[in-house]
mmCIF file of the N, C-alpha and C atoms, coordinates in Angstrom:
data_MODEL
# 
_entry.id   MODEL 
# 
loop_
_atom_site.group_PDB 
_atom_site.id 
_atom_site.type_symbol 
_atom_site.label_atom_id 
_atom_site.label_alt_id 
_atom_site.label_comp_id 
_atom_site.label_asym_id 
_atom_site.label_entity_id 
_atom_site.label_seq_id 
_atom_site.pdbx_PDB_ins_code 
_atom_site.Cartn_x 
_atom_site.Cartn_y 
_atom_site.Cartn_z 
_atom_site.occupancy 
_atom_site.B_iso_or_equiv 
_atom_site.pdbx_formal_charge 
_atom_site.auth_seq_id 
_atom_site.auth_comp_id 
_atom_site.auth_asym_id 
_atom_site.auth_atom_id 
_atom_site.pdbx_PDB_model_num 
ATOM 1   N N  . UNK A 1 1  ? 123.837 26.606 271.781 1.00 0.00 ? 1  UNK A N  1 
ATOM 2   C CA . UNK A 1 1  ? 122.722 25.724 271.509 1.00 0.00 ? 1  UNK A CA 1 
ATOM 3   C C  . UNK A 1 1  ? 121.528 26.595 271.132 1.00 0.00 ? 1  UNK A C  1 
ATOM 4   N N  . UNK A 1 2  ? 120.457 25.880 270.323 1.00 0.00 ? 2  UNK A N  1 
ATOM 5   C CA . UNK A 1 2  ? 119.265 26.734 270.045 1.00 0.00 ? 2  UNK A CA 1 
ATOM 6   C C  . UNK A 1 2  ? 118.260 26.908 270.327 1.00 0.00 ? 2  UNK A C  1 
ATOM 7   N N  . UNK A 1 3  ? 117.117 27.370 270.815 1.00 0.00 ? 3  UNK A N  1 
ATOM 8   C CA . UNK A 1 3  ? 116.327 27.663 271.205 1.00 0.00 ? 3  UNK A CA 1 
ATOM 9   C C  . UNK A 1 3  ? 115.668 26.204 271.435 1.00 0.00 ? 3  UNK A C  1 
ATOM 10  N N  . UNK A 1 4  ? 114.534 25.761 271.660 1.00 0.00 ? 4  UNK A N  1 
ATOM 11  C CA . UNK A 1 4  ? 113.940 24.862 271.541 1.00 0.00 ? 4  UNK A CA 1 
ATOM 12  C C  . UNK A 1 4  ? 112.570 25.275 271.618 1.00 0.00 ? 4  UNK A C  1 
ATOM 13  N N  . UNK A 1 5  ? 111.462 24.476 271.037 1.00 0.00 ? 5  UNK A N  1 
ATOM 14  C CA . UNK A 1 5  ? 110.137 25.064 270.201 1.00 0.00 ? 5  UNK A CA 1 
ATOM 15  C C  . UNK A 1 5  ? 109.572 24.621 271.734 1.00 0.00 ? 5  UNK A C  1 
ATOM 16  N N  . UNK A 1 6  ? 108.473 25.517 272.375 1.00 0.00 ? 6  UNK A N  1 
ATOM 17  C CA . UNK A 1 6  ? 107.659 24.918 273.192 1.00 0.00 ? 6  UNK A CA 1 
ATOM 18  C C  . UNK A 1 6  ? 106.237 25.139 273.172 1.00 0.00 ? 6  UNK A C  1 
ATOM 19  N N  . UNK A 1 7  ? 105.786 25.801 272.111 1.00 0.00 ? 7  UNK A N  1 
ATOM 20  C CA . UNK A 1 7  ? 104.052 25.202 271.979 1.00 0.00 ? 7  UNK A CA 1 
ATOM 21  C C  . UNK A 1 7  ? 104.216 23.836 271.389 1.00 0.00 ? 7  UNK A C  1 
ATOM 22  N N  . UNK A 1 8  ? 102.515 23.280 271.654 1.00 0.00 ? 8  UNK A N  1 
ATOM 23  C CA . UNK A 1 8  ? 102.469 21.828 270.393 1.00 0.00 ? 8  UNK A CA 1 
ATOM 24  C C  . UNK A 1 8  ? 102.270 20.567 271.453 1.00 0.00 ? 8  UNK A C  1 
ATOM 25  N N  . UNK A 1 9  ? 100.973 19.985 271.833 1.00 0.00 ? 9  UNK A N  1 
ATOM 26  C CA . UNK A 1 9  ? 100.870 19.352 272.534 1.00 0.00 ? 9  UNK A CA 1 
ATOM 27  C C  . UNK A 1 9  ? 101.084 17.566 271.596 1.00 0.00 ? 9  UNK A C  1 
ATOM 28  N N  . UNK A 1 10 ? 101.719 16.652 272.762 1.00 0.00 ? 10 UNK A N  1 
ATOM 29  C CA . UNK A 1 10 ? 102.352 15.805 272.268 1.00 0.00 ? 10 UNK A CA 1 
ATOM 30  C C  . UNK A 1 10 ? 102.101 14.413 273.593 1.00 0.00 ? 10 UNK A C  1 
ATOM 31  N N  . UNK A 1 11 ? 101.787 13.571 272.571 1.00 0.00 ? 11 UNK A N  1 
ATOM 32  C CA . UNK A 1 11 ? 100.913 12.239 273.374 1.00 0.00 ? 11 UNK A CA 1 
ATOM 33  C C  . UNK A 1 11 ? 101.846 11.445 273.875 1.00 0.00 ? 11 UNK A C  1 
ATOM 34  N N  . UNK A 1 12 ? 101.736 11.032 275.335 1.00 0.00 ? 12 UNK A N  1 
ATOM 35  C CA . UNK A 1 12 ? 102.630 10.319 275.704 1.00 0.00 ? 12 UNK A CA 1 
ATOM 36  C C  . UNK A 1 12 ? 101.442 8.539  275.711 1.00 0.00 ? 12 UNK A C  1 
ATOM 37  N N  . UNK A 1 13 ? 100.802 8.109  274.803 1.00 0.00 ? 13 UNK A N  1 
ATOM 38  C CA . UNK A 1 13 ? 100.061 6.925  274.958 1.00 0.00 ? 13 UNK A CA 1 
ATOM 39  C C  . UNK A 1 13 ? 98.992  7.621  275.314 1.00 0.00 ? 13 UNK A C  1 
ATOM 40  N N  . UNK A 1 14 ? 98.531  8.654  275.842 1.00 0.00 ? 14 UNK A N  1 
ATOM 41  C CA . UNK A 1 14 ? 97.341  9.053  275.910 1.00 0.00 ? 14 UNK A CA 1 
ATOM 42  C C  . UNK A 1 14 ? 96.005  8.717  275.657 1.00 0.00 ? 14 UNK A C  1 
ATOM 43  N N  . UNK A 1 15 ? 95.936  8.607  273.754 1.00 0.00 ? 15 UNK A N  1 
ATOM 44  C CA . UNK A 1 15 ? 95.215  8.449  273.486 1.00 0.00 ? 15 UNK A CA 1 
ATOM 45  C C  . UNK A 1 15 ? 95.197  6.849  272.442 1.00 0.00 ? 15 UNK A C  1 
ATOM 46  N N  . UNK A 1 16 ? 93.956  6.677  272.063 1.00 0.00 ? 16 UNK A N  1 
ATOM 47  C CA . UNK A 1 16 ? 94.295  5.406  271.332 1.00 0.00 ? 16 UNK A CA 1 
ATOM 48  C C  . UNK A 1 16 ? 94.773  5.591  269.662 1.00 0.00 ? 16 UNK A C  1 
ATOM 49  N N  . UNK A 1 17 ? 94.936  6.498  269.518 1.00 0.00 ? 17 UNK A N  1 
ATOM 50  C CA . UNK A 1 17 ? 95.703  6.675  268.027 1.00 0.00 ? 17 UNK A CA 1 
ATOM 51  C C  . UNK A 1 17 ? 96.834  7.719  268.336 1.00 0.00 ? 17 UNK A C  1 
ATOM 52  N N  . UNK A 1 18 ? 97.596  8.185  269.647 1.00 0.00 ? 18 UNK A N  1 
ATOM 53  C CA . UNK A 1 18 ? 98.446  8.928  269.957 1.00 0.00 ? 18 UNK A CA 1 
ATOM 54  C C  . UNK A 1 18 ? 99.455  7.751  269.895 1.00 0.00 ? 18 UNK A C  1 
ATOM 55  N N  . UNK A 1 19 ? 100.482 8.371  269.404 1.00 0.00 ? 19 UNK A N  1 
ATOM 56  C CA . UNK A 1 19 ? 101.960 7.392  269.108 1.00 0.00 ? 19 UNK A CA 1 
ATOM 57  C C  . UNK A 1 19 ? 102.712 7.339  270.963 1.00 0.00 ? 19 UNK A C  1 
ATOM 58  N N  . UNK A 1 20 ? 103.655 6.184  271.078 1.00 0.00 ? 20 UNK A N  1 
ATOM 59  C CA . UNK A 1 20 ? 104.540 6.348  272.355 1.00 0.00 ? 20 UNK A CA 1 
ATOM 60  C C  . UNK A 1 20 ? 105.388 6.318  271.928 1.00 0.00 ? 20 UNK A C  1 
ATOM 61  N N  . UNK A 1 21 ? 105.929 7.470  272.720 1.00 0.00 ? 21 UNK A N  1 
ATOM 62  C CA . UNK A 1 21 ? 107.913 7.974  272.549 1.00 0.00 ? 21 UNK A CA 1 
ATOM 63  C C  . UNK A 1 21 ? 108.734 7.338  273.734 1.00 0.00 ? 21 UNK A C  1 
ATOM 64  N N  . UNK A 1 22 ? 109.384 7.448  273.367 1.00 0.00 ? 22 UNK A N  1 
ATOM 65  C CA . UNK A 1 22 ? 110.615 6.751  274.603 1.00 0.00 ? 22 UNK A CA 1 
ATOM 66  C C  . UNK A 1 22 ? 110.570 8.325  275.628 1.00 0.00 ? 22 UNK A C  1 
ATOM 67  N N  . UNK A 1 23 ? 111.263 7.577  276.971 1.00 0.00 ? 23 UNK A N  1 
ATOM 68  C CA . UNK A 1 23 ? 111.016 8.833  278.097 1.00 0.00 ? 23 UNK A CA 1 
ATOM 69  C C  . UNK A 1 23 ? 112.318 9.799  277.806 1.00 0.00 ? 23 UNK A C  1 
ATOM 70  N N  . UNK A 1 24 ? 113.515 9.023  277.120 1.00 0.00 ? 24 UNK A N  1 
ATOM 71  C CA . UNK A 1 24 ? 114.390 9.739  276.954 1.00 0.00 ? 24 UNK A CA 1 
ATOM 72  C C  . UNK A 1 24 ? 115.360 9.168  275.439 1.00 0.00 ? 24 UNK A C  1 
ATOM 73  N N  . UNK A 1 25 ? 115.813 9.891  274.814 1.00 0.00 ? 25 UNK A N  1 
ATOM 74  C CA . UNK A 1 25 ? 116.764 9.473  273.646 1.00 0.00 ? 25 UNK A CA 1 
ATOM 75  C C  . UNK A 1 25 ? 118.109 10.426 273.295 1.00 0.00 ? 25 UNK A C  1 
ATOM 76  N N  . UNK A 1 26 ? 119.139 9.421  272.676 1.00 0.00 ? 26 UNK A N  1 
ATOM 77  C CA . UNK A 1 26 ? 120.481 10.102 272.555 1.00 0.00 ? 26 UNK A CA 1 
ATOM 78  C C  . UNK A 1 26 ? 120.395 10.269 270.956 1.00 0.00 ? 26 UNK A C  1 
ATOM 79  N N  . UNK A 1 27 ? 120.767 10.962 271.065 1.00 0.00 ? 27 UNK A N  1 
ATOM 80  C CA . UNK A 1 27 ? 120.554 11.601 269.095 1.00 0.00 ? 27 UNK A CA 1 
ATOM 81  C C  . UNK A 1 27 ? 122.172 10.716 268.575 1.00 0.00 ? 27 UNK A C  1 
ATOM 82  N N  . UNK A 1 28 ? 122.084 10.082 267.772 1.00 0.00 ? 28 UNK A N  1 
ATOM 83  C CA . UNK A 1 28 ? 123.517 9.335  267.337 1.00 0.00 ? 28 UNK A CA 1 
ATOM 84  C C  . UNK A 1 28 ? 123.841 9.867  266.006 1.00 0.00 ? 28 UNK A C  1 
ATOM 85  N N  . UNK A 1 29 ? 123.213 11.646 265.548 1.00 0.00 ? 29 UNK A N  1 
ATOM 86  C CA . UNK A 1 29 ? 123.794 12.297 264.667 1.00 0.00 ? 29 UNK A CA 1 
ATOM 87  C C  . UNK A 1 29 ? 123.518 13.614 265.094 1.00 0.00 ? 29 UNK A C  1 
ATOM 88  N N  . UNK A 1 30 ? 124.356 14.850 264.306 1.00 0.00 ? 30 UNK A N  1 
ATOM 89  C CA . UNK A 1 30 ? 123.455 15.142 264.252 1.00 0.00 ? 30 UNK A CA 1 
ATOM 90  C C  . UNK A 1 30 ? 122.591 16.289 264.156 1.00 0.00 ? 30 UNK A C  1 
ATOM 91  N N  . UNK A 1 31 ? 121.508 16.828 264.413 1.00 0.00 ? 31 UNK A N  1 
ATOM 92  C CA . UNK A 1 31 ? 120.239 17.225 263.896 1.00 0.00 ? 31 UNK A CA 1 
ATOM 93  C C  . UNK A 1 31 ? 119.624 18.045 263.792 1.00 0.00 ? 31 UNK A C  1 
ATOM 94  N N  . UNK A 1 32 ? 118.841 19.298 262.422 1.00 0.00 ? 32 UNK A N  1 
ATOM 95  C CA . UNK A 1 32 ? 118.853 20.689 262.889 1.00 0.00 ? 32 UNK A CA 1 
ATOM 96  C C  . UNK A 1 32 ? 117.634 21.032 261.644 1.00 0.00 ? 32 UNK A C  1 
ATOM 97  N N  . UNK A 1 33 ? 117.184 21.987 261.451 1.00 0.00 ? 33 UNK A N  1 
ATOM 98  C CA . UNK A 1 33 ? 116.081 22.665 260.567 1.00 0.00 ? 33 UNK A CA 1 
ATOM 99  C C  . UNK A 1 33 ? 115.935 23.810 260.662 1.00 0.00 ? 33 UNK A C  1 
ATOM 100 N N  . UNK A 1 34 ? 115.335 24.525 260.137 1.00 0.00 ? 34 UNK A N  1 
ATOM 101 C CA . UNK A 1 34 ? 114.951 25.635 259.879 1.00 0.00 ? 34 UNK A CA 1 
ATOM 102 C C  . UNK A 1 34 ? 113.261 25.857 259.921 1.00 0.00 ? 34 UNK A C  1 
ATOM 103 N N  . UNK A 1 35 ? 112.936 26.623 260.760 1.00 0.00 ? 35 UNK A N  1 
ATOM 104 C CA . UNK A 1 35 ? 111.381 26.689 260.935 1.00 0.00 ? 35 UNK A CA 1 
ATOM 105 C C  . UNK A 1 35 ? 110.785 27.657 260.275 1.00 0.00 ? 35 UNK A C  1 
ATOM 106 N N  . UNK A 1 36 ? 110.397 27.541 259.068 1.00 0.00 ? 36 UNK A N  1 
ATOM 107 C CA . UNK A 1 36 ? 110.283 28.498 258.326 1.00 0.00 ? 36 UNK A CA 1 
ATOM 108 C C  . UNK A 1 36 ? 108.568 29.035 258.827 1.00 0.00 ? 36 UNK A C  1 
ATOM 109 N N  . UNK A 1 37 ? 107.721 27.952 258.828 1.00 0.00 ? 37 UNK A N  1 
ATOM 110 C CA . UNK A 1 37 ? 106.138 28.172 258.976 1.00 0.00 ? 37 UNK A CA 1 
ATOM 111 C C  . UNK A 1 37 ? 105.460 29.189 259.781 1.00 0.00 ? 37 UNK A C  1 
ATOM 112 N N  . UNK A 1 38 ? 105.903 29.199 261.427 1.00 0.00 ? 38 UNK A N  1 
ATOM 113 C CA . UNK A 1 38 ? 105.784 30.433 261.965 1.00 0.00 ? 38 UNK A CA 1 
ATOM 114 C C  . UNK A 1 38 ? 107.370 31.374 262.605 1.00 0.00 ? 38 UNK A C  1 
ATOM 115 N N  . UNK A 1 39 ? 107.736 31.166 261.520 1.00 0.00 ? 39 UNK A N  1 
ATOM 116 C CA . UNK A 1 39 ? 109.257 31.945 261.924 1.00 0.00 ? 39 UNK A CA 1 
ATOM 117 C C  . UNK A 1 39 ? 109.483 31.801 263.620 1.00 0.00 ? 39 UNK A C  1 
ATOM 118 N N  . UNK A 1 40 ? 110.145 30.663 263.925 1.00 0.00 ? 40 UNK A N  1 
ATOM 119 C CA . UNK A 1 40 ? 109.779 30.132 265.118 1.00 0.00 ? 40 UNK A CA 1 
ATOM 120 C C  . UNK A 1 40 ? 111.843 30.207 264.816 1.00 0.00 ? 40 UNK A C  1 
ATOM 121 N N  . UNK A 1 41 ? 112.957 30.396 263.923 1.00 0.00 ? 41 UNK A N  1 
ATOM 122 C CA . UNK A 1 41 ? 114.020 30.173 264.193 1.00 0.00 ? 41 UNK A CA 1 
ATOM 123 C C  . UNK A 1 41 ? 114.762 28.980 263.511 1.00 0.00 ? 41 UNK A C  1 
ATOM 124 N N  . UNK A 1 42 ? 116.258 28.891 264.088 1.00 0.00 ? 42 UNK A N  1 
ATOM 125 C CA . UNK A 1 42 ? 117.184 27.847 263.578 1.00 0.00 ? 42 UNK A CA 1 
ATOM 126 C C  . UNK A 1 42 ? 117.025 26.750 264.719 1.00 0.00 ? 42 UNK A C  1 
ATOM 127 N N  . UNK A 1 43 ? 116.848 25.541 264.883 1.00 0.00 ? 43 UNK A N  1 
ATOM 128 C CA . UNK A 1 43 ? 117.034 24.702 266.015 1.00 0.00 ? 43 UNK A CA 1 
ATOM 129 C C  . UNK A 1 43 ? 118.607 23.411 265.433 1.00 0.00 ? 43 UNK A C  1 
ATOM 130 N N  . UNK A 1 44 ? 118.849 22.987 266.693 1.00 0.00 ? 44 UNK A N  1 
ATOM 131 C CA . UNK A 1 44 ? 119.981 22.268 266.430 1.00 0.00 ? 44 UNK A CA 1 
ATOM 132 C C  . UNK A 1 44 ? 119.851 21.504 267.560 1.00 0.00 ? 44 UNK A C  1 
ATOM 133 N N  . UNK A 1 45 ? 120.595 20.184 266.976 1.00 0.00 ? 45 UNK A N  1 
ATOM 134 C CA . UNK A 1 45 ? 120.904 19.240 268.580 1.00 0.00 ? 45 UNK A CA 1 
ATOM 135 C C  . UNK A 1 45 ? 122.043 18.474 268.133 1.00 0.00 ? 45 UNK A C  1 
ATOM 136 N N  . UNK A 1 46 ? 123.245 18.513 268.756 1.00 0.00 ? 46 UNK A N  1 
ATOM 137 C CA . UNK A 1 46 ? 124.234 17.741 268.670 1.00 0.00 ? 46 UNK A CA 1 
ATOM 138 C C  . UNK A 1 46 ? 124.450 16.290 268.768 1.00 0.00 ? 46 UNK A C  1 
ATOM 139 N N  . UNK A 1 47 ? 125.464 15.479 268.313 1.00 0.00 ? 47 UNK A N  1 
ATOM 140 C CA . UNK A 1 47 ? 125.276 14.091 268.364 1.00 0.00 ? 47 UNK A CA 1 
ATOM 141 C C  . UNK A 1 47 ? 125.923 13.400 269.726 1.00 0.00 ? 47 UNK A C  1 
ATOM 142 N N  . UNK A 1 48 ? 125.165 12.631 270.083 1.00 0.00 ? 48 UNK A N  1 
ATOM 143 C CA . UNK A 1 48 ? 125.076 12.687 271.433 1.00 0.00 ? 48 UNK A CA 1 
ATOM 144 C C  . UNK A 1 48 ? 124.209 12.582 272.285 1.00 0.00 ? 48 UNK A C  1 
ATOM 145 N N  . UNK A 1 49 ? 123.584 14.099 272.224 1.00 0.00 ? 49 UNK A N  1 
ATOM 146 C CA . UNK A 1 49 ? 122.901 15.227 273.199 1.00 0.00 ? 49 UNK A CA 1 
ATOM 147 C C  . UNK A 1 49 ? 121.470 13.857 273.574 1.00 0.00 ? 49 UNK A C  1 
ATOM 148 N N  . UNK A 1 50 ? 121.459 14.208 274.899 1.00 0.00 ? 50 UNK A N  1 
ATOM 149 C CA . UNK A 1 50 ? 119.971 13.341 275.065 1.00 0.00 ? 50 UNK A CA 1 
ATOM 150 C C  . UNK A 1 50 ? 119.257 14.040 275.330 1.00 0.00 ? 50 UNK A C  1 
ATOM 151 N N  . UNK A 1 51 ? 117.934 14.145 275.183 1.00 0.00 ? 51 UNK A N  1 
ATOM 152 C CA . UNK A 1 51 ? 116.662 14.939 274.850 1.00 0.00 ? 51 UNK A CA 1 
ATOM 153 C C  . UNK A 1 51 ? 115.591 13.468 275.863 1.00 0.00 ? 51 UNK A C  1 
ATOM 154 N N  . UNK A 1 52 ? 114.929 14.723 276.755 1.00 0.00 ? 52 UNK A N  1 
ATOM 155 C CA . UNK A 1 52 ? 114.444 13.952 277.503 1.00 0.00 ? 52 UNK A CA 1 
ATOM 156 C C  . UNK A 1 52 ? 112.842 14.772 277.795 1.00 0.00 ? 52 UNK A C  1 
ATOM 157 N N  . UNK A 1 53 ? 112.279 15.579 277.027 1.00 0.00 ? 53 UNK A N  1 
ATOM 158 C CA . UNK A 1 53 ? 111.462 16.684 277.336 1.00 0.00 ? 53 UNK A CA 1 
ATOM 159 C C  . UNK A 1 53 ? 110.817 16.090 276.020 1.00 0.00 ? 53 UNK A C  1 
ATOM 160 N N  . UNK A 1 54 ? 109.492 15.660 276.120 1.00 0.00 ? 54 UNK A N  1 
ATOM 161 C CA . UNK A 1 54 ? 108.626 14.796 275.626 1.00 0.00 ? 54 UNK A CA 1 
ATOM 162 C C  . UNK A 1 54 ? 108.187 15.419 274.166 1.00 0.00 ? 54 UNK A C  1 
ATOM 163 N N  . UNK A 1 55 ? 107.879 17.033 274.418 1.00 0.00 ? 55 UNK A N  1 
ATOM 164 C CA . UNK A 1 55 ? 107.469 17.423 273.258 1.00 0.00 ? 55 UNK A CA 1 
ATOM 165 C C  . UNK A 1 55 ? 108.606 17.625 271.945 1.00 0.00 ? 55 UNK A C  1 
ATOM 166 N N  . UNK A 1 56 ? 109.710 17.867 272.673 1.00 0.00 ? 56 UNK A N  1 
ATOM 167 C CA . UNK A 1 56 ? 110.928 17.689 272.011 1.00 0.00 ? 56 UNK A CA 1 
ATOM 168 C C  . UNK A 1 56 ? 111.608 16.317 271.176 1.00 0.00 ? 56 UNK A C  1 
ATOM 169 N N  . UNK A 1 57 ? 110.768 15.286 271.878 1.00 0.00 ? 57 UNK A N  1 
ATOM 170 C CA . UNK A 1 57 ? 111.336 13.872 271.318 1.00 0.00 ? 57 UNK A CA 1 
ATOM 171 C C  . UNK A 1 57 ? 110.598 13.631 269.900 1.00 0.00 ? 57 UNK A C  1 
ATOM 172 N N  . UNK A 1 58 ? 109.384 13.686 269.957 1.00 0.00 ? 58 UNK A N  1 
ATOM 173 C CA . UNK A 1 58 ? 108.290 14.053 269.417 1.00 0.00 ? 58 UNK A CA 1 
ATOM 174 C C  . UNK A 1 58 ? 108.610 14.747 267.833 1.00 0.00 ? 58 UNK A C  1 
ATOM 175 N N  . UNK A 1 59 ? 108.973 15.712 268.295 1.00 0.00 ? 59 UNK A N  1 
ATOM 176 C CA . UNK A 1 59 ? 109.575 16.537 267.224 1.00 0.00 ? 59 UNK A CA 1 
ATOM 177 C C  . UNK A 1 59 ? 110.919 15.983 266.600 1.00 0.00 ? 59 UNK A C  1 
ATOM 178 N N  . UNK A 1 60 ? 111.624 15.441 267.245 1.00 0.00 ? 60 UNK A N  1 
ATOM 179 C CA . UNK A 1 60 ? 112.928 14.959 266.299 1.00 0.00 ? 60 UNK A CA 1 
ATOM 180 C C  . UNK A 1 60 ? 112.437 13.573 265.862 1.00 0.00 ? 60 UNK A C  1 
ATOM 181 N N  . UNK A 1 61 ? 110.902 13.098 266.465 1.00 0.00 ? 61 UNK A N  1 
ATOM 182 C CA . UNK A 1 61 ? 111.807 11.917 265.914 1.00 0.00 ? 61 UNK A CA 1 
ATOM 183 C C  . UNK A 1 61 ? 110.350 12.174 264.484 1.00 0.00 ? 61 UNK A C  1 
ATOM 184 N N  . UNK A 1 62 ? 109.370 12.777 264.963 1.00 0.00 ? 62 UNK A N  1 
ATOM 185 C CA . UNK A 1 62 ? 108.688 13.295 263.246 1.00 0.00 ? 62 UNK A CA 1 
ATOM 186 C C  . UNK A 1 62 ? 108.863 13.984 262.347 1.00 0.00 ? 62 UNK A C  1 
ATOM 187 N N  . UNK A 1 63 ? 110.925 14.523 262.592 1.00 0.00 ? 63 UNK A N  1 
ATOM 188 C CA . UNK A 1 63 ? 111.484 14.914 261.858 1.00 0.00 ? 63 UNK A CA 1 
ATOM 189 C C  . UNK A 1 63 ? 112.489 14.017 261.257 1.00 0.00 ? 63 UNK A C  1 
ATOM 190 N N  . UNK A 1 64 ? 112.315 12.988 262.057 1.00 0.00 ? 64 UNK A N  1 
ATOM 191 C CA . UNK A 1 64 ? 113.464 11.939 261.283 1.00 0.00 ? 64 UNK A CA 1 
ATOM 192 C C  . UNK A 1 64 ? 114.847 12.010 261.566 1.00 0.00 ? 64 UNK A C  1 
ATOM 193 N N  . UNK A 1 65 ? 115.077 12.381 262.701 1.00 0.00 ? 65 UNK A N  1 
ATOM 194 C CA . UNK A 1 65 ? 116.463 12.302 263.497 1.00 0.00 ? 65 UNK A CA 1 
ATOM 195 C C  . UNK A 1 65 ? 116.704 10.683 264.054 1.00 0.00 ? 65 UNK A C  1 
ATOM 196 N N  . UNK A 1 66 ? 118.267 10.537 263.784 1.00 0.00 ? 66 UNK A N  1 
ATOM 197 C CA . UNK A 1 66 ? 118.906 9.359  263.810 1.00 0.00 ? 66 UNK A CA 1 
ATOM 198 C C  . UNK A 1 66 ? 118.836 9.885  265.373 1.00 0.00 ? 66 UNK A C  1 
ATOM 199 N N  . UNK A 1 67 ? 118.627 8.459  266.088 1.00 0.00 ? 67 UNK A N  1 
ATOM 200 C CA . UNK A 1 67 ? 118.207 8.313  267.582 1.00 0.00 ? 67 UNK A CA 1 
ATOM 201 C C  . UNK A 1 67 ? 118.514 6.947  268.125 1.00 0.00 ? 67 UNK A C  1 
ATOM 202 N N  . UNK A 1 68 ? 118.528 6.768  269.449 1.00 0.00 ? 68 UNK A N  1 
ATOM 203 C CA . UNK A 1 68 ? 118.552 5.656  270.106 1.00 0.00 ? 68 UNK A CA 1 
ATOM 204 C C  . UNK A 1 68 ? 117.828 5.741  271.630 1.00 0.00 ? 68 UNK A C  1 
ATOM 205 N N  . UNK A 1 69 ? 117.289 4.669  271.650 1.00 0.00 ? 69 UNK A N  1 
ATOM 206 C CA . UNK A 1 69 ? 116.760 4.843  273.005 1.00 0.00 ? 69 UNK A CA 1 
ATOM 207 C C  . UNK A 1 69 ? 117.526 4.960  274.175 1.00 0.00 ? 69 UNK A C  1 
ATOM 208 N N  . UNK A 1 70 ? 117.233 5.599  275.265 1.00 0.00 ? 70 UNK A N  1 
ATOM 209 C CA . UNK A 1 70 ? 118.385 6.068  276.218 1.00 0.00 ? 70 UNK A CA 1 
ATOM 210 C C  . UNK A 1 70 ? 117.288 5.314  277.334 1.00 0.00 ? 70 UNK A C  1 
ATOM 211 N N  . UNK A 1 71 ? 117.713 3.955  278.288 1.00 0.00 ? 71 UNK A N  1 
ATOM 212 C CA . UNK A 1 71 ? 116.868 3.292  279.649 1.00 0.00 ? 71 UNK A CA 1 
ATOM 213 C C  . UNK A 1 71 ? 116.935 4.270  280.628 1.00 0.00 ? 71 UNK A C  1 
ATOM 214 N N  . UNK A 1 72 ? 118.163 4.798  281.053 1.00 0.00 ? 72 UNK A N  1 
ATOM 215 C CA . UNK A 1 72 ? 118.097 5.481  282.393 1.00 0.00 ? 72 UNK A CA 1 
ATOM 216 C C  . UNK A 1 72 ? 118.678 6.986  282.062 1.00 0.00 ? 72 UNK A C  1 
ATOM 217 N N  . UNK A 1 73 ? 118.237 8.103  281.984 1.00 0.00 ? 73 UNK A N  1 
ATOM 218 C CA . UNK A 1 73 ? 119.121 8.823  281.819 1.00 0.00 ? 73 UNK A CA 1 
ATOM 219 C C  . UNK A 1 73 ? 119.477 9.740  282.823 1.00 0.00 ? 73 UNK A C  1 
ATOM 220 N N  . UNK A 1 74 ? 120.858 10.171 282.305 1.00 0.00 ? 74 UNK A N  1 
ATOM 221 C CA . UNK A 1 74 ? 121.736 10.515 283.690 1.00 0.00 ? 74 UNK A CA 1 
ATOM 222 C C  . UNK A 1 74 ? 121.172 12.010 284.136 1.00 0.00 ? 74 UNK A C  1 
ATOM 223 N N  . UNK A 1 75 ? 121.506 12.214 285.775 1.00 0.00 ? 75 UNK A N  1 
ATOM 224 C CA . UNK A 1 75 ? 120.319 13.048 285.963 1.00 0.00 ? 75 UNK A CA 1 
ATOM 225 C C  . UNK A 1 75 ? 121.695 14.352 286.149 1.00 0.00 ? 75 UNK A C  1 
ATOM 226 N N  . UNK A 1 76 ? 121.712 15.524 286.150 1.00 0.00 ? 76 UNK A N  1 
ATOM 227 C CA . UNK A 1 76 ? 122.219 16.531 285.950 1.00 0.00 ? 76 UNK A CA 1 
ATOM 228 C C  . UNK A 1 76 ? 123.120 16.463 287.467 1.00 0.00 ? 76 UNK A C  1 
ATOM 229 N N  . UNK A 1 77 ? 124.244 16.893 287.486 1.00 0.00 ? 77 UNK A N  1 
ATOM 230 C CA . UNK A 1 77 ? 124.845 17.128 288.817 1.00 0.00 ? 77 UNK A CA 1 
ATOM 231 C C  . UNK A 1 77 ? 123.847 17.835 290.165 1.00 0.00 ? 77 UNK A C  1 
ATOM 232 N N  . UNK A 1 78 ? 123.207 18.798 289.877 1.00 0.00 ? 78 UNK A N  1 
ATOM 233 C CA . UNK A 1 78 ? 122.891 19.738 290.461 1.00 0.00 ? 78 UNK A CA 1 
ATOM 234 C C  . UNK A 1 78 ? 121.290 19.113 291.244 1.00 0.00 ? 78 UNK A C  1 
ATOM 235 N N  . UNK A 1 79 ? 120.907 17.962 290.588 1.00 0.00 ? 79 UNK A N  1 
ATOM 236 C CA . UNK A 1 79 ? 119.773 17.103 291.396 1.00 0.00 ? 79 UNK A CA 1 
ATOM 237 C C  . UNK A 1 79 ? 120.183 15.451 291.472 1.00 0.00 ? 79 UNK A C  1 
ATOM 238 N N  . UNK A 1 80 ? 121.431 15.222 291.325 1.00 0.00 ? 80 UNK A N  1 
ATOM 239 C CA . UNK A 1 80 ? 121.693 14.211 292.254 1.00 0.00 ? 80 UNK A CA 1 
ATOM 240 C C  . UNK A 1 80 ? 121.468 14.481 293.687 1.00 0.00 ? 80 UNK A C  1 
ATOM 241 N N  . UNK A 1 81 ? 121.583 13.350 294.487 1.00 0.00 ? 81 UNK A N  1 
ATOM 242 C CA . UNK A 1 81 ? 121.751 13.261 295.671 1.00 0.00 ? 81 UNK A CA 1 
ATOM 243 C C  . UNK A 1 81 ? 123.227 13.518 296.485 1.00 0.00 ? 81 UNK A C  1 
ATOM 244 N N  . UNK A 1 82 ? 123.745 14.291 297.673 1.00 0.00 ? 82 UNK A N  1 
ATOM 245 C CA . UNK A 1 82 ? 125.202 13.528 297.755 1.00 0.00 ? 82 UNK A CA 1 
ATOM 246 C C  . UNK A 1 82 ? 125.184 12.637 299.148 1.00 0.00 ? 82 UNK A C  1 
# 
């Protein structure tokens, strides 16, 4: 998997002309670029993959990645409860 970009602040409703993203989404293709501007790398996300890290949603979806909203998403083995 590839790196993922983490400068770049990104509005969760914040503000009154800041867009709202969903808290989490499943990519239903899928999705990758080349960052040429500050040689920041190759990024990729598989179809599937849910993306739940805000600045990241942000970015695929003002890149135009085929998406779906994800209600609950599943939480990693390792912070469930047992």
């Amino acid at each position: 998997m590839a790196r993922r970009p983490r400068s770049g602040a990104v509005a969760q409703g914040g503000g009154d002309n800041a867009p709202i993203h969903p808290l989490a989404i499943r990519l239903t293709a899928p999705h990758g670029f080349i960052e040429s501007t500050h040689n920041k790398g190759v990024f990729h996300w598989e179809a599937g993959e849910v993306v739940t890290n805000p600045e990241t949603i942000a970015l695929l979806i003002e890149r135009g990645a085929s998406w779906e909203n994800v209600e609950c998403p599943a939480q990693p083995a390792s912070q469930q409860t047992r």
